[in-house]
C-alpha positions in Angstrom: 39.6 26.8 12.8 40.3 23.3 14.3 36.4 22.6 15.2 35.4 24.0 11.8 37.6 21.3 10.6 36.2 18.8 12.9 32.6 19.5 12.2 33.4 19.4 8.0 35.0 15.8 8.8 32.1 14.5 10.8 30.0 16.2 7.6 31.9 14.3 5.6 31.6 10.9 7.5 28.3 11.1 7.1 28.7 10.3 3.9 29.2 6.2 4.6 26.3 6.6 7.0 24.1 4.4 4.8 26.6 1.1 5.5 27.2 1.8 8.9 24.6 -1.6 9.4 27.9 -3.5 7.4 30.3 -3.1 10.9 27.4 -2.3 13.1 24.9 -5.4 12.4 25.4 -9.2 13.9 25.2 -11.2 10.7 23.8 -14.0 12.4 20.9 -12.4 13.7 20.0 -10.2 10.3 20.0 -14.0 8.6 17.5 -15.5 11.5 15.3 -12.7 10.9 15.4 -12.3 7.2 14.8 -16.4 7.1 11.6 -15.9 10.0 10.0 -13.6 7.0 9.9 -17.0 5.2 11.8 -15.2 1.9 10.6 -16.5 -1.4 13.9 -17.5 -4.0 13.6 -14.2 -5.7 13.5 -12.7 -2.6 16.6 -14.0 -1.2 18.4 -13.4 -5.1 17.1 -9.8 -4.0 19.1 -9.8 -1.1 22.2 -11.2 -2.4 22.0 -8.3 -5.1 21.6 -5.4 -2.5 25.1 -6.4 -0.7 26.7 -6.2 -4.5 25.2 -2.7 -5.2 27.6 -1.6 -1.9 30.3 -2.1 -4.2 28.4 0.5 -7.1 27.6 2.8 -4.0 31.1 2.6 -2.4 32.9 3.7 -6.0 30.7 6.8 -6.2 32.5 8.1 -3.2 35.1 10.6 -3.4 38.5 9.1 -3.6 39.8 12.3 -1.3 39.0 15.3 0.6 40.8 18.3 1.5 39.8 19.4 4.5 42.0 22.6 6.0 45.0 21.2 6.1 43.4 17.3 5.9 43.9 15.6 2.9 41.0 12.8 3.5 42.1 9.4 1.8 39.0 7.0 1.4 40.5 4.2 -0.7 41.2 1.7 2.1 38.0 2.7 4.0 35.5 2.0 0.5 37.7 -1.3 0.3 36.9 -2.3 3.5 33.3 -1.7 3.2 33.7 -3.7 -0.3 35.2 -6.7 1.9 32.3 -6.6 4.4 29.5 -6.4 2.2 31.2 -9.6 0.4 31.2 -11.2 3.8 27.6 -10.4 3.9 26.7 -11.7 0.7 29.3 -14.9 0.9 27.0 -15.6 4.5 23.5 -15.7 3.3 24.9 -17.3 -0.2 26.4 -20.3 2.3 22.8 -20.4 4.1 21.2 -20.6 0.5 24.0 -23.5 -0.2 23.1 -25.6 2.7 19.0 -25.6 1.8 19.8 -26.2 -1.6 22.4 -29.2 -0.8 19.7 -30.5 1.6 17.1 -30.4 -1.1 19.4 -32.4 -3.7 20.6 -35.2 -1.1 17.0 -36.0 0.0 15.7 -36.0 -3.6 18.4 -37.9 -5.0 18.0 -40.2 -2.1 14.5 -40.5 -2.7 15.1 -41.6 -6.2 18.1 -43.9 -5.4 16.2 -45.7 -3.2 13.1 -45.5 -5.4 15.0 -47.4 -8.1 16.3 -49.8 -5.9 12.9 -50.9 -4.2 11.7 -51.1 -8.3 14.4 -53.6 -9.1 14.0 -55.8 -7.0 13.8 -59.4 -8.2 10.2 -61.1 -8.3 10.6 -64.5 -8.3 7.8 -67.2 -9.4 5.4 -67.8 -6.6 6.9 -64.7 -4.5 4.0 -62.9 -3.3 6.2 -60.7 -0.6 8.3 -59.5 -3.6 5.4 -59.3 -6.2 3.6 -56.9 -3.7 6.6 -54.8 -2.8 7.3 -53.9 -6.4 3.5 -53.3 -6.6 3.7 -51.1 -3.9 6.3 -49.1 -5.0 4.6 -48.7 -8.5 1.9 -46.8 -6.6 3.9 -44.8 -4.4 5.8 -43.6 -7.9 2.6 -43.0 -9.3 1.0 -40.9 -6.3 4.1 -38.8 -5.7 5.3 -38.5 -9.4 3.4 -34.4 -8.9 4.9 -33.8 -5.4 8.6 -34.7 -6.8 8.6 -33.0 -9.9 7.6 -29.8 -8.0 11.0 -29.8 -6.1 12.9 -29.6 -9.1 12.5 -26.0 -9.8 13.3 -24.2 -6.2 16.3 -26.7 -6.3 17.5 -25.4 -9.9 16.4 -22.0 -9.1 18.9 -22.0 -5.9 22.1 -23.7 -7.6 21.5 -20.3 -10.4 21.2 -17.8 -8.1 24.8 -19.7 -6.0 26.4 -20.0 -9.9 26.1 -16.3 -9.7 26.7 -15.5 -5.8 28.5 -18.1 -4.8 30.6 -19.8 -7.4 33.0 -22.9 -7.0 31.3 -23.8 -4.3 30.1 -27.2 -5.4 32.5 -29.9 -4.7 32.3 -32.7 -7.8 30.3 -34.7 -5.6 27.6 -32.5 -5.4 28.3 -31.6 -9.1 27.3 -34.5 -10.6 24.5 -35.0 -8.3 23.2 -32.3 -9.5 23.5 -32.4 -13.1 22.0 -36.2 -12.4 18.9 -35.5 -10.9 16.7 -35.2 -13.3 18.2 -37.6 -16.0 18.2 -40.0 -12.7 14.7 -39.2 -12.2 13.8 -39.8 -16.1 15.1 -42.8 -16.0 13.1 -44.0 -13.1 10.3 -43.0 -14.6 11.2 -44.9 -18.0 11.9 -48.2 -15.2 8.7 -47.8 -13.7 6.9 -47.9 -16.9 8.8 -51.3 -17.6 8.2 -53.5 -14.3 4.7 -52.2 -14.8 4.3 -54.1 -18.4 6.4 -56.9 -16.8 4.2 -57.3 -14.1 0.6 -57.0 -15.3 1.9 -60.2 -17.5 3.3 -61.9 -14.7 -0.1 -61.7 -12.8 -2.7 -63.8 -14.0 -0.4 -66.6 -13.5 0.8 -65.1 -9.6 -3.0 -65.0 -8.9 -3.5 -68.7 -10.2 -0.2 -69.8 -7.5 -1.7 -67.6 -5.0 -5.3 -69.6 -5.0 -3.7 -73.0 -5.3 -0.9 -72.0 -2.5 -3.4 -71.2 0.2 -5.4 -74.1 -0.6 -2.3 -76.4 0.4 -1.6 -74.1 3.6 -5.1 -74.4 4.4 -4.4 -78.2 4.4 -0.9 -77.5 6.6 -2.8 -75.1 9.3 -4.9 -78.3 9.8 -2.0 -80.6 9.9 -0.1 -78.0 12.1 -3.3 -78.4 14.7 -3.6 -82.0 15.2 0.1 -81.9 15.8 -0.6 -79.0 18.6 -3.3 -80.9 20.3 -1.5 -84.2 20.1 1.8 -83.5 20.9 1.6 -80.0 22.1 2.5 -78.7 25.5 -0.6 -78.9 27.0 -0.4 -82.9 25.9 -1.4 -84.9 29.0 1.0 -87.1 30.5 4.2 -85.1 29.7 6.7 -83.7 31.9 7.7 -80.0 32.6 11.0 -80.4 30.6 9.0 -81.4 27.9 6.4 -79.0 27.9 9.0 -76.6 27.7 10.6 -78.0 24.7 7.5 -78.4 22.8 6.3 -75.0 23.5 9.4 -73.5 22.3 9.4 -75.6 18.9 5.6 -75.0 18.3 6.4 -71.1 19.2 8.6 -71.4 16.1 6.0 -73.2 14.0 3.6 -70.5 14.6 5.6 -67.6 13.7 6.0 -69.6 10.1 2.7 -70.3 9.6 1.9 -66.4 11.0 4.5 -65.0 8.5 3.0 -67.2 5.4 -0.2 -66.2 6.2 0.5 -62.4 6.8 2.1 -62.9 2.8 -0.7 -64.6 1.6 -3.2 -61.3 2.8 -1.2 -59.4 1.0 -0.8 -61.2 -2.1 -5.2 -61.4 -1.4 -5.1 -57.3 -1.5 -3.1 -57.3 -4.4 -5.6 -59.7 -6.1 -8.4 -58.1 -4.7 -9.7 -61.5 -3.5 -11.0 -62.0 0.3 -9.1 -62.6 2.7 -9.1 -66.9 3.9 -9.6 -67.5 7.5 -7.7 -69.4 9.7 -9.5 -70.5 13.0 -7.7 -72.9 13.9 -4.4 -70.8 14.2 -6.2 -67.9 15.6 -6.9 -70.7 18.4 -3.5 -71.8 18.5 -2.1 -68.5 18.6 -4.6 -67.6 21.7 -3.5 -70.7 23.3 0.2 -69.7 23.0 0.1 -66.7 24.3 -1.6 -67.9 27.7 1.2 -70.2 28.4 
């Protein structure tokens, strides 16, 4: 009978019941949630592997069905299923992509910079410089562990999207990543060198440093007679003029400000104490009521 029929097609049906969540589903959504459950890499190769074993499932199905009358064709049906499953799996494997490309570009731009700050030119007598490179020396040195701990979940994610997602990588990205940690060796193998270069170079930076703020001790002086002499707060002198000399000995005070904020640091480097200026500290309050 016709609802005998009906009833052994519905049956039937009920055999792609366990996909129904491939048409049914918002993919969006299924990725927010699976990402809140803060996946580990394996898990997320896990997923990618369930929407390929739709394709396994799908080819167990029977090809037909005679049904009364019915012949029951189920070829475009299982491809369709095969489509969205790849849809599925194309998704997350694109979500995995832009982690994974996030990962690489800050790394690499981490390094890039890294290797930039470590070349910079130190120049005899240039404490600024000499402390930058110092500086970054450290910063290698203190986050050598942290960086080196990113390089696994980066390579883990660009093999499982070789196998998930391939030709995605544009040559760009490529050779960035095939770089990375050649790129990272070889800051390493620079780091080592500005190191040796600049343990020699310091004895005779800490001898410049000593005899340099001797001779701006001498200038600060020099700079404060000038101040109290022919300052703005001279007597005698009009407003014009105050004006003018304020603005100029504005301008000498940032100099001497900035020269003495390079010689603290070049003191930290050295470990030696830091020298005390007074007599700026009074020009600067000075300045700053006018």
């Amino acid at each position: 009978s016709i609802q005998s029929a009906r009833n052994e097609c519905d049956r039937f049906l009920e055999h792609f019941s366990p996909w129904r969540w491939l048409w049914s589903d918002d993919i969006n959504e299924e990725y927010k949630s699976f990402l809140a459950s803060e996946p580990t890499l394996d898990e997320f190769e896990s997923k990618l592997r369930s929407f390929g074993k739709v394709d396994a499932g799908v080819d167990e199905l029977e090809p037909r069905r005679q049904i009364s009358a019915l012949m029951l064709q189920t070829g475009g049906l299982a491809q369709n299923l095969k489509e969205l499953a790849n849809k599925w799996r194309e998704s997350f494997a694109r979500e995995l992509h832009n982690q994974a490309f996030q990962r690489l570009e800050a790394l690499s731009e981490i390094i890039k910079r890294t290797m930039k700050k470590l070349n910079r030119e130190v120049a005899d007598g240039d404490i600024d410089a000499l402390g930058h490179v110092m500086q970054t020396l450290q910063e290698v040195r203190e986050r050598q562990g942290e960086i080196e701990l990113e390089f696994e979940p980066i390579t883990q994610m660009y093999a499982i999207l070789d196998t998930y997602l391939p030709n995605i990588l544009d040559k760009e990205e490529q050779d960035a990543r095939s770089m990375l940690q050649s790129n990272w060796i070889r800051l390493l193998a620079e780091s080592e060198t500005r190191q040796e270069e600049l343990t020699v170079k310091q004895v005779q930076f800490k001898r410049n440093l000593i005899k340099t703020v001797h001779a701006f001790k001498r200038d600060v002086e020099k700079f404060r007679k000038d101040y109290e002499e022919h300052g703005p707060m001279a007597k005698g002198i009009k407003p014009s003029q105050a004006v003018e000399r304020l603005k100029r000995c504005r301008e000498e005070f940032e100099v001497h400000g900035r020269k003495k904020k390079i010689f603290h640091l070049g003191e930290d480097l050295f470990g030696l104490p830091h020298q005390q200026y007074t007599q700026l500290d009074q020009t600067k309050k000075e300045l700053n009521y006018l």
